[in-house]
C-alpha positions as a Markdown table, in Angstrom:
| # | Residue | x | y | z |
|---|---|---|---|---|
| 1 | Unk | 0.0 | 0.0 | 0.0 |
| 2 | Unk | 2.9 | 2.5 | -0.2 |
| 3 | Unk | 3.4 | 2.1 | -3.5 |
| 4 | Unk | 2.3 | 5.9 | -4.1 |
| 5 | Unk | -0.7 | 8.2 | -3.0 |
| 6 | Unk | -2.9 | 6.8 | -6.1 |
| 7 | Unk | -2.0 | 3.7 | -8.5 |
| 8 | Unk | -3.6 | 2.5 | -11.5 |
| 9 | Unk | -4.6 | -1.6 | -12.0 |
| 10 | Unk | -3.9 | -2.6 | -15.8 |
| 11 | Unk | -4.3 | -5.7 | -17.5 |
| 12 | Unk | -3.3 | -6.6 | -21.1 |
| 13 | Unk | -3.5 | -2.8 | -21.7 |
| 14 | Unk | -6.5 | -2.0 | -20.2 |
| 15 | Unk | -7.1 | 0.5 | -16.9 |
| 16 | Unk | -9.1 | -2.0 | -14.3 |
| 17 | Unk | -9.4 | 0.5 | -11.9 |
| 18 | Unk | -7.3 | 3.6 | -10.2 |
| 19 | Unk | -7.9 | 5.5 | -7.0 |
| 20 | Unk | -6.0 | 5.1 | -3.6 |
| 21 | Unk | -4.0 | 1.7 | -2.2 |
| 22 | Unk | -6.5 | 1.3 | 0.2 |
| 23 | Unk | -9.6 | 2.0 | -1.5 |
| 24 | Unk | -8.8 | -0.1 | -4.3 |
| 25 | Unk | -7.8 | -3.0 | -1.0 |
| 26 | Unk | -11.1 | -2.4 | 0.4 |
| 27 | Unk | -13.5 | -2.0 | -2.8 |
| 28 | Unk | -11.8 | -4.0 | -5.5 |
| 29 | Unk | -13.8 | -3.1 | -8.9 |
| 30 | Unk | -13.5 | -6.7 | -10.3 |
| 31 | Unk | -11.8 | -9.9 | -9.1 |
| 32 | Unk | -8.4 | -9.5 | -11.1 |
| 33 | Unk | -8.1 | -6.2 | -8.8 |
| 34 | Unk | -8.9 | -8.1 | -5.6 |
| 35 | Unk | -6.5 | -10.9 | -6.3 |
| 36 | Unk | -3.8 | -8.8 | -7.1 |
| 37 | Unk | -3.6 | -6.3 | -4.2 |
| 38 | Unk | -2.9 | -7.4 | -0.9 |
| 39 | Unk | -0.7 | -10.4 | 0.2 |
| 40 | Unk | -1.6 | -13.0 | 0.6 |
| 41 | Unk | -4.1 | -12.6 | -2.4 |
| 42 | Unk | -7.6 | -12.9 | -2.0 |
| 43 | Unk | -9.3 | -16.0 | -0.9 |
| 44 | Unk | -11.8 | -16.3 | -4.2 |
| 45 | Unk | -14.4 | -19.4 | -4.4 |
| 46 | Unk | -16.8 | -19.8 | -7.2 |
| 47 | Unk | -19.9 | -20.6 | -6.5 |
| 48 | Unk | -23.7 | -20.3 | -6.9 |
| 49 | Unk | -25.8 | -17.6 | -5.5 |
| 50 | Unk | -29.2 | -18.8 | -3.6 |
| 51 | Unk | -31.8 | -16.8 | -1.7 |
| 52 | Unk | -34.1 | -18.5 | 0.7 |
| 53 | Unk | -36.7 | -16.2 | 1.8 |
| 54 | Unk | -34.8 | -13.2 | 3.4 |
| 55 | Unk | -31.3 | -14.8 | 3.4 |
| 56 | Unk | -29.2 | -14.3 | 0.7 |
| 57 | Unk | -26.1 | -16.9 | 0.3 |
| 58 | Unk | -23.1 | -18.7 | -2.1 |
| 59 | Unk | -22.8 | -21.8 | -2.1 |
| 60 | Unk | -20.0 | -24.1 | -3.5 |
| 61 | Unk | -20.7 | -27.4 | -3.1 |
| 62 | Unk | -21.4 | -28.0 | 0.9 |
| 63 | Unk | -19.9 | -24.3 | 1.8 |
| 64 | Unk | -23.0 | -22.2 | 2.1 |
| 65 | Unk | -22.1 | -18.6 | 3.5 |
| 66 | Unk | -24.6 | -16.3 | 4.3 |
| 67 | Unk | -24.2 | -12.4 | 2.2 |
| 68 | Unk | -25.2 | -9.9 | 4.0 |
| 69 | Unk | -28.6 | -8.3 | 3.6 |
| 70 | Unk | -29.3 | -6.0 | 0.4 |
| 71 | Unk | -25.1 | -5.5 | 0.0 |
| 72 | Unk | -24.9 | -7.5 | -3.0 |
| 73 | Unk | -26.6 | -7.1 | -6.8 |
| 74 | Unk | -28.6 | -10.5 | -7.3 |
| 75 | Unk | -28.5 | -10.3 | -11.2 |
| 76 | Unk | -26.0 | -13.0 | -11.8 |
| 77 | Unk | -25.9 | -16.7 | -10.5 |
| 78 | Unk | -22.7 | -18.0 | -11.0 |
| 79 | Unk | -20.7 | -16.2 | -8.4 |
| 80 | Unk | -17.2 | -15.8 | -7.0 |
| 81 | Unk | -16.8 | -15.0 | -3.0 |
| 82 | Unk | -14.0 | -12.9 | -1.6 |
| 83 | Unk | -12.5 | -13.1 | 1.9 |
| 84 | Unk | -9.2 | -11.4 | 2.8 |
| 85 | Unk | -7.1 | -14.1 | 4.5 |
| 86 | Unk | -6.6 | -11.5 | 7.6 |
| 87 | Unk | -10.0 | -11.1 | 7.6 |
| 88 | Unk | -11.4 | -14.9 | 8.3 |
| 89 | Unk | -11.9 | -15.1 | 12.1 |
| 90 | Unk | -11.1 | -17.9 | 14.3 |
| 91 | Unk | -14.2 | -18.4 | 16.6 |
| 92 | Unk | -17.2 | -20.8 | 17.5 |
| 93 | Unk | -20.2 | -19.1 | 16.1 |
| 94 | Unk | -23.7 | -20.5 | 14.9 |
| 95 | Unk | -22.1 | -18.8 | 11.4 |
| 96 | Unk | -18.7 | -20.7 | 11.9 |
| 97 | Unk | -17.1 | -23.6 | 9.6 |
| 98 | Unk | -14.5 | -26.1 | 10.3 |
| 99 | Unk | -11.2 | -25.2 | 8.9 |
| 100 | Unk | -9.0 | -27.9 | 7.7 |
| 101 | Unk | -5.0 | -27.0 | 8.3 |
| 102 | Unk | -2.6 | -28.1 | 5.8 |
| 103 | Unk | 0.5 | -26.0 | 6.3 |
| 104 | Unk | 1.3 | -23.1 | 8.9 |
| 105 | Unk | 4.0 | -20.8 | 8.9 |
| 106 | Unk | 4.9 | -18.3 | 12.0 |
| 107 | Unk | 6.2 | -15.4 | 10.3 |
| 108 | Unk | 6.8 | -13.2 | 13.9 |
| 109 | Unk | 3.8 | -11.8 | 15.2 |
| 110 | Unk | 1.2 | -13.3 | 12.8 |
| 111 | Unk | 0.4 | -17.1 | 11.8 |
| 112 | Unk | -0.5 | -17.8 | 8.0 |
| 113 | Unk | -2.4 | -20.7 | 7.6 |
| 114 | Unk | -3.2 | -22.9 | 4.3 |
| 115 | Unk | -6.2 | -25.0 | 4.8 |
| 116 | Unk | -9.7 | -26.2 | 3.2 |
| 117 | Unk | -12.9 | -26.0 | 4.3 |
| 118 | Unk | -15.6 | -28.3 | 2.2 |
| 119 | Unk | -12.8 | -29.0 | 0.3 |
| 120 | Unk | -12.2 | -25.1 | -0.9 |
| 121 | Unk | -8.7 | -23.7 | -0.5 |
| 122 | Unk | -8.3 | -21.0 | 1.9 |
| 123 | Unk | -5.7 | -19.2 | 2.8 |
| 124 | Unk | -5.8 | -17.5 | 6.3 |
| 125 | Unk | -4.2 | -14.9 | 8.8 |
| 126 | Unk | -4.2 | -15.1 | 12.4 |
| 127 | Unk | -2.7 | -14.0 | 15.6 |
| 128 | Unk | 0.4 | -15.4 | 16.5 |
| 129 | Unk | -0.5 | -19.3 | 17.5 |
| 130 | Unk | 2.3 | -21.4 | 18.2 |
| 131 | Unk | 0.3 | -24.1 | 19.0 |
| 132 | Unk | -1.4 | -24.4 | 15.8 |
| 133 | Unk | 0.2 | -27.1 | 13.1 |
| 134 | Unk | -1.2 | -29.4 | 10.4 |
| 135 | Unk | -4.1 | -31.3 | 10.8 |
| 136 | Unk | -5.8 | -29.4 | 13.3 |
| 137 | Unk | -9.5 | -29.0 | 12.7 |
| 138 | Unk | -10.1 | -25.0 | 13.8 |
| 139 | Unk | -13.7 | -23.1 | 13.5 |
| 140 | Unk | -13.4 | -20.2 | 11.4 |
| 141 | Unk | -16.1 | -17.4 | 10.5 |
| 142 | Unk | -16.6 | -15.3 | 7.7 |
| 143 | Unk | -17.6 | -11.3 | 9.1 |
| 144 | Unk | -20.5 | -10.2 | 6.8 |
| 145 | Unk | -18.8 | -6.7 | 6.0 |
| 146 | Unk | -16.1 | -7.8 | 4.9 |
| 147 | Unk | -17.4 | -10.5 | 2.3 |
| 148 | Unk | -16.7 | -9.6 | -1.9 |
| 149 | Unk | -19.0 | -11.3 | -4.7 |
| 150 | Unk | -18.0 | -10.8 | -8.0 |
| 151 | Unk | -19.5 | -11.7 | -11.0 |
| 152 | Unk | -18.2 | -15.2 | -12.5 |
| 153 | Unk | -18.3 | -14.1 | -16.4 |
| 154 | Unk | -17.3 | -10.8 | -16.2 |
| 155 | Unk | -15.0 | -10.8 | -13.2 |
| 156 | Unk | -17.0 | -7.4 | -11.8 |
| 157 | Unk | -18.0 | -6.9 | -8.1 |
| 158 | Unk | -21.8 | -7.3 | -7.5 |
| 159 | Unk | -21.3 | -4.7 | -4.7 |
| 160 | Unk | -24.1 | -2.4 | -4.6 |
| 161 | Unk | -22.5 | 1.2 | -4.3 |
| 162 | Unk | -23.1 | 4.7 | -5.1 |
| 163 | Unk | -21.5 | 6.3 | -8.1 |
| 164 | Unk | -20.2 | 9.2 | -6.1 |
| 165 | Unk | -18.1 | 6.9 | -4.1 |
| 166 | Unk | -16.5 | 4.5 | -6.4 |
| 167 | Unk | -12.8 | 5.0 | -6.8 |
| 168 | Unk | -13.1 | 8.0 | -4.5 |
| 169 | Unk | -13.6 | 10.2 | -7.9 |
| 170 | Unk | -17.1 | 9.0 | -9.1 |
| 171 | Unk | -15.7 | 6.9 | -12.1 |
| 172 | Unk | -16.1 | 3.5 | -12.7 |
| 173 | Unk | -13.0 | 2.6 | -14.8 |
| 174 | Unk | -13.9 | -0.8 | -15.0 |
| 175 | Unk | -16.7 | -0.2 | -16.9 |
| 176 | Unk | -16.7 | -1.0 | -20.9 |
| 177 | Unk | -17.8 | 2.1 | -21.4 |
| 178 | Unk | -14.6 | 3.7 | -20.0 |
| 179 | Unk | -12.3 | 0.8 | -20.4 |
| 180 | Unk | -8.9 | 2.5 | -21.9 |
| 181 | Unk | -6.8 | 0.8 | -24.2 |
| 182 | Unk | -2.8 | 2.1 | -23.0 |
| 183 | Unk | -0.4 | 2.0 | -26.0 |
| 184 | Unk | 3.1 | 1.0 | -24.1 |
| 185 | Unk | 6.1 | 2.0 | -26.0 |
| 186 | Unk | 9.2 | 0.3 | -25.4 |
């Protein structure tokens, strides 16, 4: 995130988005931009998108996490989540999931853990635990706020927001309409 006051995301020529670091950490404009800012990358698991009466969920194969209400555009089905690895919380919840732990490595004052959980790949950030190692079976939860959905086939987030606040300048640049092809000379 000190890479400058703002930054622009391109791929293959094209502007994904610009703005700040951390609004473009917190508000990712389309799941390339999620999965390449911030380290470790994004947690993203496809999925389908279900509602059942007022709850609104993904669900990939038997991981079914609840979205929170009215946060999300409901106009696509096939779905990928995003979690932050430091934001996955370890806790016993009626919302919490068993974590599987593959691999742990103590990097000083924070544990990173690789794991599964219904068989998904996750990658999380915790505390410093000494005592955690392979094979341990942890509960994990998954805070509402801080959930991403993204559109399967066109990558895009289905976060409702207002247009005044994207990128902190009121442009979507990850929108066809203002997608710009950048000529690099070498």
């Amino acid at each position: 995130m000190t890479l400058g006051d703002r930054i622009v995301i391109m791929r293959d020529g094209f502007i994904q988005q610009a703005g700040r670091p951390l609004d473009l950490y917190d508000r990712p404009a389309n799941a390339f931009v999620a999965a390449f800012i911030g380290s470790p990358e994004m947690n993203l698991i496809d999925g389908e998108l279900a509602r059942e009466g007022d709850v609104l969920a993904m669900r990939s194969g038997n991981l079914n996490v609840e979205l929170p209400a009215q946060a999300f555009l409901e106009t696509e089905k096939d779905v990928t989540l995003g979690i932050r690895p430091e934001h996955i919380e370890r806790g016993e919840t009626p919302a919490s999931v068993e974590m599987v732990v593959g691999l742990v490595e103590q990097i000083g004052a924070q544990t990173y853990v690789l794991g599964t959980i219904h068989g998904n790949k996750f990658r999380a950030v915790f505390a410093r635990d000494d005592a955690l190692k392979a094979d341990d079976r942890i509960s994990v939860t998954f805070p509402q706020q801080t959930l991403h959905l993204f559109s399967r086939k066109s990558g895009k987030t289905l976060k409702q927001t207002s247009a005044t606040t994207e990128n902190g300048n009121g442009r979507e640049l990850h929108g066809q309409a203002q997608l710009k092809r950048v000529g690099l000379r070498g």
